[in-house]
N, C-alpha and C positions, 0 to 999 in steps of 0.2 A: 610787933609795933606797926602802927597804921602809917604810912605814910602820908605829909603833908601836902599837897599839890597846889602851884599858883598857876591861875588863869594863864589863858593864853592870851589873852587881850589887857597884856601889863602895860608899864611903863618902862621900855626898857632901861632908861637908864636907872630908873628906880631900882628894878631886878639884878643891874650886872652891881649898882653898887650894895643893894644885900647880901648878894650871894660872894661878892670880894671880903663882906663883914665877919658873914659865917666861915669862908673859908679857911681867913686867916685867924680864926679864933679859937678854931678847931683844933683838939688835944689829940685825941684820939681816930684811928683808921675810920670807925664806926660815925665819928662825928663828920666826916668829910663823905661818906656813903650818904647821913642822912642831909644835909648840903647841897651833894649832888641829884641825888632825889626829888628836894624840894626845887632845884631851880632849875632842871634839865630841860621843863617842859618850855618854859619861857626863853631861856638862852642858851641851850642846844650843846651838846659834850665840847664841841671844838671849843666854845668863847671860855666854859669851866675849867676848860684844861688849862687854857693860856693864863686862866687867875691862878690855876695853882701850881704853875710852872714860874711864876710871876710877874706877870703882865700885869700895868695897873687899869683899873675899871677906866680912868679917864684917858687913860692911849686907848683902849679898846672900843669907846666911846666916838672918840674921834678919828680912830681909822672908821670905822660905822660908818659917821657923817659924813667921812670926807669919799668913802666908795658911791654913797646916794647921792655925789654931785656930779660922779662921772657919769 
């Protein structure tokens, strides 16, 4: 199976909240491997982990913004 890859020049919030979609939709092990794959490149293990440990897209969002103002 091919894996699907997005740009690295996304939108992030667009990216953290597909990849919260796909996370939480996801049935099987396989389904969260292909998940993590597809969004690794854009939002990086740590930010994946915290959606599927469950952090919501919009805290992670806003810790985001609120670190780019210090």
């Amino acid at each position: 199976m091919e894996a699907i890859r997005v740009p690295l020049a996304v939108d992030y919030e667009l990216a953290i909240r597909e990849a919260e979609k796909a996370l939480s939709a996801a049935r099987t092990a396989g389904d969260i491997r292909d998940a993590w794959r597809k969004y690794n490149g854009a939002l990086g293990h740590r930010t994946l982990g915290r959606l599927l440990l469950g952090k919501s897209a919009a805290e992670l969002i806003h810790r985001r913004e609120s670190a780019a103002e210090d």
